[in-house]
C-alpha atoms as a printed R data frame, in Angstrom:
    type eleno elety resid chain resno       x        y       z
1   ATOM     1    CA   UNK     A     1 246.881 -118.356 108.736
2   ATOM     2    CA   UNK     A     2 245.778 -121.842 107.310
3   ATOM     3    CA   UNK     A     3 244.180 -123.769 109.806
4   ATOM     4    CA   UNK     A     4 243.196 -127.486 109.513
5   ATOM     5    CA   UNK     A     5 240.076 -127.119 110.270
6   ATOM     6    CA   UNK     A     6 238.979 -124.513 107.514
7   ATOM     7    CA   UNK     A     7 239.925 -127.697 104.835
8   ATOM     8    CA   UNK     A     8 237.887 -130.225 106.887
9   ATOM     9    CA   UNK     A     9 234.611 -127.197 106.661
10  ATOM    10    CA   UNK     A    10 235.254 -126.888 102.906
11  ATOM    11    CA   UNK     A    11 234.631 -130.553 102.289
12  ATOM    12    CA   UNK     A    12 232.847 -131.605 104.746
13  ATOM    13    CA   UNK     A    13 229.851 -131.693 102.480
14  ATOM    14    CA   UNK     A    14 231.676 -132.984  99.690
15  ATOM    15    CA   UNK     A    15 233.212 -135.737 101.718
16  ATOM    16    CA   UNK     A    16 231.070 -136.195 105.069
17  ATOM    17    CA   UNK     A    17 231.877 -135.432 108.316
18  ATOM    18    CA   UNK     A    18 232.925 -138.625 109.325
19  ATOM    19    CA   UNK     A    19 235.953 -138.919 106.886
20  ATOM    20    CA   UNK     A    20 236.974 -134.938 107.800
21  ATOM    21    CA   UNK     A    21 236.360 -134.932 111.304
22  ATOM    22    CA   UNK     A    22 239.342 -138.402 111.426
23  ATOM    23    CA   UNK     A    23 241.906 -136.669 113.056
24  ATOM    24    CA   UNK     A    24 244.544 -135.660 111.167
25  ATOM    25    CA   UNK     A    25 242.758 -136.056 107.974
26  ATOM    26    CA   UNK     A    26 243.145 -132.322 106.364
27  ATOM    27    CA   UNK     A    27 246.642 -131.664 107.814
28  ATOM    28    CA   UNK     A    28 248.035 -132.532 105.303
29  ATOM    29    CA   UNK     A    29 246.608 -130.826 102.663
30  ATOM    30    CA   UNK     A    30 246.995 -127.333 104.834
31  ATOM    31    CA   UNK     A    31 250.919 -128.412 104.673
32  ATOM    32    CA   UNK     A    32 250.802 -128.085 100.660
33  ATOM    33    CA   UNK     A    33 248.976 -124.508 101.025
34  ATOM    34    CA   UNK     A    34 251.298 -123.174 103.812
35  ATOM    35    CA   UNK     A    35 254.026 -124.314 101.651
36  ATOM    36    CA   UNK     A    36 253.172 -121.797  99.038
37  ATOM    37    CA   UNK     A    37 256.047 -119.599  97.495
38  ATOM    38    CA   UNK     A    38 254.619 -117.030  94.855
39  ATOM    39    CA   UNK     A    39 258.902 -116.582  93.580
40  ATOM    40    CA   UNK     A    40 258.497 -121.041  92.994
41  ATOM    41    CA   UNK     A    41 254.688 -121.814  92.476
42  ATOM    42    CA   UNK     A    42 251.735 -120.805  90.702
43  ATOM    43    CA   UNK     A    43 248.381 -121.363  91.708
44  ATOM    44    CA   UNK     A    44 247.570 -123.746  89.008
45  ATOM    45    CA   UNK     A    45 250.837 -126.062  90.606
46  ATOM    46    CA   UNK     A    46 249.491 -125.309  93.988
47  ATOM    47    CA   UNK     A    47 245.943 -126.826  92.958
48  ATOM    48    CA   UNK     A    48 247.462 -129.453  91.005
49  ATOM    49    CA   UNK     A    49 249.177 -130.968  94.019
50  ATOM    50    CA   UNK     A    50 246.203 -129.992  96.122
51  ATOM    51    CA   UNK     A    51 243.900 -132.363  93.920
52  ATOM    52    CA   UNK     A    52 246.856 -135.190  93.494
53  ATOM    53    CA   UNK     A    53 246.901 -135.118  97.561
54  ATOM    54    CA   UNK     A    54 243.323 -135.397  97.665
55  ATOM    55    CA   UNK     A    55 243.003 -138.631  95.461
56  ATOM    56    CA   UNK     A    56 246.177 -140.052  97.511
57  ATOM    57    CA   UNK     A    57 244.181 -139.883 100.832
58  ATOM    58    CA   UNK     A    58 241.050 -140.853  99.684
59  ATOM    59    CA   UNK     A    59 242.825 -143.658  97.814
60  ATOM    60    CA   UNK     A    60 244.620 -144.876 100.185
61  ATOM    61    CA   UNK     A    61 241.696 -144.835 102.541
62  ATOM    62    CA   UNK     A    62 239.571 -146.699 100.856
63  ATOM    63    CA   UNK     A    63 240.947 -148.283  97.592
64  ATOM    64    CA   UNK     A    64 239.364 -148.119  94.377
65  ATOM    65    CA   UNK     A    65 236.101 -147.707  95.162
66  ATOM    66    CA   UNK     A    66 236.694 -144.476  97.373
67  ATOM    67    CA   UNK     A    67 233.379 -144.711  99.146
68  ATOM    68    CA   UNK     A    68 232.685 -142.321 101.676
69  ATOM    69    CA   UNK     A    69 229.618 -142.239 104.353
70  ATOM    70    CA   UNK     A    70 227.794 -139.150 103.778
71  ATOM    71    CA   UNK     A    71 225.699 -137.081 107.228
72  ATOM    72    CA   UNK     A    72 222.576 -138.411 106.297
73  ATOM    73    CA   UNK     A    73 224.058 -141.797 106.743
74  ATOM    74    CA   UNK     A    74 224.454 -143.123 103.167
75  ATOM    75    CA   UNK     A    75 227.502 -143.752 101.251
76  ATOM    76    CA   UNK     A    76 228.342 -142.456  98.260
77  ATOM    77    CA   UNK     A    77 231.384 -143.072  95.675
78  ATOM    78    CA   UNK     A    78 233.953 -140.310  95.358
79  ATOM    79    CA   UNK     A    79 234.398 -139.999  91.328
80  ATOM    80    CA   UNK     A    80 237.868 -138.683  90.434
81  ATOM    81    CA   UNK     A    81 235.774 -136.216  88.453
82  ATOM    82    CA   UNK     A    82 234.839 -134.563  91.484
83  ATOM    83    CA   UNK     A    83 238.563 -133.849  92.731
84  ATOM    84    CA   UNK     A    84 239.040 -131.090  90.791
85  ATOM    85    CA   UNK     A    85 236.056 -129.486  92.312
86  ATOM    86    CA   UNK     A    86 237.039 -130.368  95.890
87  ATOM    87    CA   UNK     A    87 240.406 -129.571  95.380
88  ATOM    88    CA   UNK     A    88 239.327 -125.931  94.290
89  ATOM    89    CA   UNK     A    89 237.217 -125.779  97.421
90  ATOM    90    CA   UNK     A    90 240.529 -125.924  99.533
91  ATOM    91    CA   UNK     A    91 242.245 -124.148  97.346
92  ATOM    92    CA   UNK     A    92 239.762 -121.257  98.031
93  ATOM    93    CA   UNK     A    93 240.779 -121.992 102.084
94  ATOM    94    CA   UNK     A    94 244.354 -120.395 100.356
95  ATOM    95    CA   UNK     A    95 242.602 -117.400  98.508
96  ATOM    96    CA   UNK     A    96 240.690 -116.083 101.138
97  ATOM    97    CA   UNK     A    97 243.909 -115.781 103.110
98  ATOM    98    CA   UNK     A    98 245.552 -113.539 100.119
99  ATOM    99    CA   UNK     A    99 246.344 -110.062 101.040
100 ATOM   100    CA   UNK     A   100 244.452 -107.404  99.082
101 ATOM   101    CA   UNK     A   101 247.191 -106.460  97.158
102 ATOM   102    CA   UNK     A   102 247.551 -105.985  92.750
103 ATOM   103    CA   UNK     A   103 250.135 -108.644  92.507
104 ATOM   104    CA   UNK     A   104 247.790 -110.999  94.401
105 ATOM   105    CA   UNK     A   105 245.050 -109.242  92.214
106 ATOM   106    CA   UNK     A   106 247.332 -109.941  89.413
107 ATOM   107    CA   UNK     A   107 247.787 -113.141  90.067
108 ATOM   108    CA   UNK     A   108 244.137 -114.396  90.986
109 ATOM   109    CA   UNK     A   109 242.937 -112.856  87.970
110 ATOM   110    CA   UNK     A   110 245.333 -114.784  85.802
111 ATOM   111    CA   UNK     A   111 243.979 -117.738  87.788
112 ATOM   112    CA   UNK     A   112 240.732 -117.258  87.121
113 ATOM   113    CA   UNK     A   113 241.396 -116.674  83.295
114 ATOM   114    CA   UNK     A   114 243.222 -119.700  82.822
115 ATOM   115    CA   UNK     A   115 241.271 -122.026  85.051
116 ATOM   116    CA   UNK     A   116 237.392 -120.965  85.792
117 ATOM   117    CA   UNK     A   117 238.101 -121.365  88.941
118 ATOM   118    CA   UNK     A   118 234.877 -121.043  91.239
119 ATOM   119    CA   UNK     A   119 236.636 -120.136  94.239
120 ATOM   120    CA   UNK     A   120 239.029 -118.140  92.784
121 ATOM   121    CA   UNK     A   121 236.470 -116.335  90.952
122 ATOM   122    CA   UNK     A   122 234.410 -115.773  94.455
123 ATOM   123    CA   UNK     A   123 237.272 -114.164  95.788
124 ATOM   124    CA   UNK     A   124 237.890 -112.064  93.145
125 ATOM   125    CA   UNK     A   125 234.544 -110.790  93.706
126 ATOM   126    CA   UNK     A   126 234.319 -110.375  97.101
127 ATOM   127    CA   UNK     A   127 238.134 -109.011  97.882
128 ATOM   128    CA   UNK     A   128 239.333 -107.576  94.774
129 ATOM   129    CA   UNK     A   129 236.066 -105.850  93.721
130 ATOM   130    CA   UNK     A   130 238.326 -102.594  93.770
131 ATOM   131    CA   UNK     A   131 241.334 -103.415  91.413
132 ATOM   132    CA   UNK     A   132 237.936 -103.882  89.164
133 ATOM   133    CA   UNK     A   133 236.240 -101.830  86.675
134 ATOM   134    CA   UNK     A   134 232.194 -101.523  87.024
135 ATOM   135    CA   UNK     A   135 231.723 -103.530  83.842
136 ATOM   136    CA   UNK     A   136 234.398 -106.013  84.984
137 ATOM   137    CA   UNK     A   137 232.904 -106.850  88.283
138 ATOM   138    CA   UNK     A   138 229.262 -107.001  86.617
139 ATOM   139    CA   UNK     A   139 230.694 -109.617  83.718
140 ATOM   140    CA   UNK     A   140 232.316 -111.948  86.680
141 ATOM   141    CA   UNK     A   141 228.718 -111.586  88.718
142 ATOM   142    CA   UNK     A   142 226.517 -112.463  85.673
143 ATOM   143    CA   UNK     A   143 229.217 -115.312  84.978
144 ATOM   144    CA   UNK     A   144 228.914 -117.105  88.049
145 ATOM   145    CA   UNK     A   145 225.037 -116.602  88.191
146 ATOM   146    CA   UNK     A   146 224.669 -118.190  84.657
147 ATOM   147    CA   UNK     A   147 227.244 -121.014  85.348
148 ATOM   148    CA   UNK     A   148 226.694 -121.759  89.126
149 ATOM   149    CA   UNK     A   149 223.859 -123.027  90.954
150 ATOM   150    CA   UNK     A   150 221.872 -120.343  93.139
151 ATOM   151    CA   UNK     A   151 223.098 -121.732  96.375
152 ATOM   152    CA   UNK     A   152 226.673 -121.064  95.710
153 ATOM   153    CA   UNK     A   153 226.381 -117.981  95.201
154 ATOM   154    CA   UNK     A   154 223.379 -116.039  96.333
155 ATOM   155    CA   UNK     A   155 224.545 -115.502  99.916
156 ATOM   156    CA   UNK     A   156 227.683 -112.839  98.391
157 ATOM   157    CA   UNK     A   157 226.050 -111.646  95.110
158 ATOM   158    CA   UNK     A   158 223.351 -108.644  95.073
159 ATOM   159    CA   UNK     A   159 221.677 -109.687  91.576
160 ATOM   160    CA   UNK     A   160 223.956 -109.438  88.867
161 ATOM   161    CA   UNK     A   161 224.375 -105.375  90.045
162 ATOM   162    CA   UNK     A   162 228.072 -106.133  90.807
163 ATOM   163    CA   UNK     A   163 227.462 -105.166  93.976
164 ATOM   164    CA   UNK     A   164 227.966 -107.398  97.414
165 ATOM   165    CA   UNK     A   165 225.334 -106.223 100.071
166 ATOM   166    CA   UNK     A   166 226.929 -104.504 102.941
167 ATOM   167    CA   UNK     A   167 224.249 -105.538 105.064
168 ATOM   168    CA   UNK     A   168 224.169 -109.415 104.391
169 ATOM   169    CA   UNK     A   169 227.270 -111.230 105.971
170 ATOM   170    CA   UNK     A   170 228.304 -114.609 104.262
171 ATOM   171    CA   UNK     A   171 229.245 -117.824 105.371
172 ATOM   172    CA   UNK     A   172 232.403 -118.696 104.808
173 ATOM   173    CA   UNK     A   173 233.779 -121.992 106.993
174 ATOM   174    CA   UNK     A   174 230.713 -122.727 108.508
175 ATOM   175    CA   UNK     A   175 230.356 -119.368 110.504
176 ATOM   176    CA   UNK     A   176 228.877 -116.025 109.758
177 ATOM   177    CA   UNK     A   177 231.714 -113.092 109.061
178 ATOM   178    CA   UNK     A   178 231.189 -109.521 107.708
179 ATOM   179    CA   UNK     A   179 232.011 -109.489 104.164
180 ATOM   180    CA   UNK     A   180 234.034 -105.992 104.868
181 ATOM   181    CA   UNK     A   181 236.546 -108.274 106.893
């Protein structure tokens, strides 16, 4: 289930805790992924309306100038640019909740294809290893190692084996969780 408060995680560094922690502020963006119907929507609608939401609130919040106080106190101007990025942060709120299943599989992968999605991609990885060839699951790895920073990445990725380490658990919404889960 999609829970406010995995949205308000996701962007909390994006946005600062002192714009997601307002209450009420994620709700409703959770209300556009709960509303999800695979038979009506595709992903790429799903994030569109996701990232329109996004500029609404933060428009209406603070006018043009979107200006948000970061955690370390300073404040910092929220580029439309950078929606698409947030947006695909909460959009990955909606992936991880995906049941393992080839039509999801399906459907992710045409995702990814079509967008580059990050968090789409991560998923893929981490859930859907198995609907993937060897050399498949070694491409996406070396993919997101060439094209994402180290810190986005290192926490779920052994190398660029295609393998995820058992052993290491990731953090996913600000708390620790076995990657098996």
């Amino acid at each position: 289930m999609i829970e406010s408060w995995h949205i308000r995680e996701v962007l909390r560094g994006r946005l600062g805790s002192s714009l997601v922690d307002e209450p009420g502020f994620s709700d409703p963006l959770a209300r556009i992924l709960c509303s999800y119907l695979s038979y009506k929507d595709t992903y790429a609608s799903l994030a569109s309306r996701v990232e329109d939401e996004l500029f609404n609130m933060l428009y209406n919040r603070f006018g043009p100038a979107m200006t948000v106080r970061m955690n370390d106190g300073s404040f910092r101007r929220i580029h439309t640019s950078e929606l698409k990025d947030a947006a695909d942060d909460v959009m990955g709120v909606f992936f991880d909740q995906l049941k393992v299943y080839s039509v999801s599989y399906d459907a992710l992968h045409t995702y990814v294809m079509e967008s580059g999605s990050f968090s789409a991609m991560r998923t893929l990885y981490i859930r859907f290893g198995e609907f993937m060839t060897s050399d498949e699951k070694k491409l996406l790895a070396r993919y997101i190692c060439e094209a994402r920073p180290r810190s986005e990445w290192e926490e779920w990725i052994n190398g660029v084996s295609g393998k995820v380490s058992a052993e290491m658990p990731y953090r996913r919404f600000g708390r620790m969780e076995d990657p098996d889960e």
